[in-house]
Every structure is written in C-alpha cells, then in structure tokens.
N, C-alpha and C positions, 0 to 999 in steps of 0.2 A: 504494500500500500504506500503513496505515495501524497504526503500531502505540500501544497505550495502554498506558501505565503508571503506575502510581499511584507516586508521589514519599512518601518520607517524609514529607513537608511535608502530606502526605492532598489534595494539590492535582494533578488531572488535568492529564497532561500526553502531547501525542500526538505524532507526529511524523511529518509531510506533506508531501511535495514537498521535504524535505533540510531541513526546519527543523523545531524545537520550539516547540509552541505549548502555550499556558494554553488549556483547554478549563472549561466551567462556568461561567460568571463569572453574577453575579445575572440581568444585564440580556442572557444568553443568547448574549452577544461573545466571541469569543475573540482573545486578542491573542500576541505575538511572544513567546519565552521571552526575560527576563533574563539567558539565560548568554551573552550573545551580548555582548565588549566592545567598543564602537563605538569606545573613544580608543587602541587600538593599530593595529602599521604591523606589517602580512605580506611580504613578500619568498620566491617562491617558497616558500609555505608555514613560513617562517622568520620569527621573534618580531622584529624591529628595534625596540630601546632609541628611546627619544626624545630621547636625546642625538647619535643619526648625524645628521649633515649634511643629509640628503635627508628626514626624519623628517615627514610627511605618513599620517594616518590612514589607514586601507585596506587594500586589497591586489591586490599587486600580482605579474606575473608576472615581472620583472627589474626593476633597480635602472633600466634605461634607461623603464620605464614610469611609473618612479616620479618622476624626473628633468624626463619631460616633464611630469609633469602638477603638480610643485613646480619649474619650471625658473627660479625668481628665485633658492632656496636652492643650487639647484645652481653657480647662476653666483657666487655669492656664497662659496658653500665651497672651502676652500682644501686642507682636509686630505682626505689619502685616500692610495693604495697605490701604491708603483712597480712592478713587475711583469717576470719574462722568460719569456715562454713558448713554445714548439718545438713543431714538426711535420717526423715523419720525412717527408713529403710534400719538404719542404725542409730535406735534412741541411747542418746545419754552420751554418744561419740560424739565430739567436735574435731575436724580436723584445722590445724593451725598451722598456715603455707603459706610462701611467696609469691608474689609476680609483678610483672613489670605494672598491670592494670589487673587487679583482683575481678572485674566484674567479665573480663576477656576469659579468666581461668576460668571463674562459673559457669561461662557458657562452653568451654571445653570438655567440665564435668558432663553438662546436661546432655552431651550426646552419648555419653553411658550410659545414659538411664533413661529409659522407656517411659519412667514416671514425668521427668523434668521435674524432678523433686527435690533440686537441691537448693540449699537456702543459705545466703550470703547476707552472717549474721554481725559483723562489723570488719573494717577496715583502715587500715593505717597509714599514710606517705611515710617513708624513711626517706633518709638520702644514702643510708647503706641497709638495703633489703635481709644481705643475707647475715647480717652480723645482729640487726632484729630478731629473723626470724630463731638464729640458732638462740638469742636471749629468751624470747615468747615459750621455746623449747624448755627451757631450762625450768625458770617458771612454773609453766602447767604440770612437769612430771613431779613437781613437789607437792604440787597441790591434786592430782588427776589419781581417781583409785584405781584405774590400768591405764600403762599408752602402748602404743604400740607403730613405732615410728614416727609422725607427726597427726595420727589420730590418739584422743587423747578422751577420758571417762571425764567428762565433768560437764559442768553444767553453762549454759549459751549464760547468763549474768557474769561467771565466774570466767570464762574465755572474754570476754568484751575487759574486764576488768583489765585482765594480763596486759590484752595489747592496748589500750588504753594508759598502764601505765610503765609501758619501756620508755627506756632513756632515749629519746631525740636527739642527743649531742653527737655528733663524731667526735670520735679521739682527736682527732687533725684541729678542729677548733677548739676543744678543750686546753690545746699545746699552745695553740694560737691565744688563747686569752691569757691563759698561766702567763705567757712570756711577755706578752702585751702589762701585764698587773704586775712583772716583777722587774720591768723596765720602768716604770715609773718609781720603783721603790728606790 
C-alpha cells in the first residue's frame, strides 16, 4: 500500500514498505526521508540518552542485545541498579541482583515464565553495581533463614530495607574527601 502526501515543504513524500521516502527528485530517484535519526539508541522502543553506559546507536530489543553487541562498554561500566525481585511461584524467596536497568532484567525474567509473574519489588542506582550488589549479599545472608546464591528467604519489607540502606559512596570519593579534609588541616 502506498500512501502520498504532499508535505508542506510542496515536496512529495510516500510511504512504502514502513518507511518514508522523497519521491520526484530531478534525476527521477527517490531517496530515504530525513526524519529518520540514525545517532540515537532505542531500547524496546524506549529513547536511551547517550550518557547510559551501554549507549550504542540502534535498536535494540533489550539492554542484553545491546550489551552484546557494545560488550567492551559493558564490561567497562561500572554503574547501574541493585535490584529485589519475587515470584509467588517461590513464596518467601527474594532474589537480590544487578543490572545495568533492573526493569530491562524483569523483562528478561518474564520470558521464563508462562505466568509473567515476576514482580520488581524495589531498586537502587549505584555508581558501582557490583560492589553493591556483593554488599546487599552480605547483608540479607545475615539476616535470610536460607539463601541460596542470590535468592534469599526473607521477606519483600526486609529486602527493600537492605538495599535501601547500602553505602552510596565509592571508595575513590571517600579518598577524594579524606584528602581534600586533611589538606586543609
């Protein structure tokens, strides 16, 4: 199907197999519309800034597609989300995990599950993910009556609490103030 529309611009423009093209041109060519911006990054239909970590033009259908196909930024980035998230499938489990976007991973869970029953029950920004997450670790297994890896027996008030209350600081700015505070001494 082909539909034509004259643009304000008085410049023909059709639209064919799911794209817009320039139709008319002198030399009887027609070429690809302009509205089309090649230097942004999609994420399940979702705008991603060029400031996220995994930031790679394209689009993409999850953050683990995007991941692969920039996996040197990945490995390199440090910041990103701690995570608890539950399935009545497994009452009384919370599992307590990282990612670069925790609500990217839930949707990566829900295609395990026939139910789409998993539930993303709070979340954290770090600026170092995985030195959170191994704290959030440490934590819940003192307080968890079984864990087993990063799934852990306790309850969604008591997992919220945990990551709610890890240290936000980097070491690195910790150093940076110490030194800053004993330079003035």
């Amino acid at each position: 199907m082909i539909d034509k529309i004259n643009s304000p611009t008085g410049k023909n423009i059709i639209f064919e197999k799911g794209e817009w093209w320039y139709v008319g041109q002198s030399n009887g060519r027609r070429r690809v519309s302009a509205n089309k911006n090649h230097t942004r990054m999609f994420v399940n239909g979702k705008y991603i800034p060029k400031s996220h970590p995994l930031y790679k033009v394209g689009n993409y259908k999850s953050f683990d597609d995007a991941a692969f196909s920039s996996l040197s930024n990945y490995n390199k980035s440090k910041e990103g989300e701690v995570y608890a998230i539950v399935n009545k499938a497994w009452d009384g489990w919370v599992k307590i995990g990282m990612a670069v976007d925790a609500e990217d991973r839930l949707n990566s869970y829900q295609t395990s599950s026939p139910h789409r029953d998993y539930i993303l029950i709070h979340k954290e920004f770090f600026s170092d993910r995985r030195r959170a997450e191994a704290q959030a670790h440490r934590e819940a297994r003192k307080v968890a009556k079984k864990h087993n890896s990063e799934w852990f027996k306790l309850d969604v008030y008591t997992a919220t609490l945990i990551l709610k209350g890890l240290d936000k600081s980097m070491p690195d700015e910790v150093k940076q103030l110490t030194g800053a505070f004993e330079a003035t001494q």
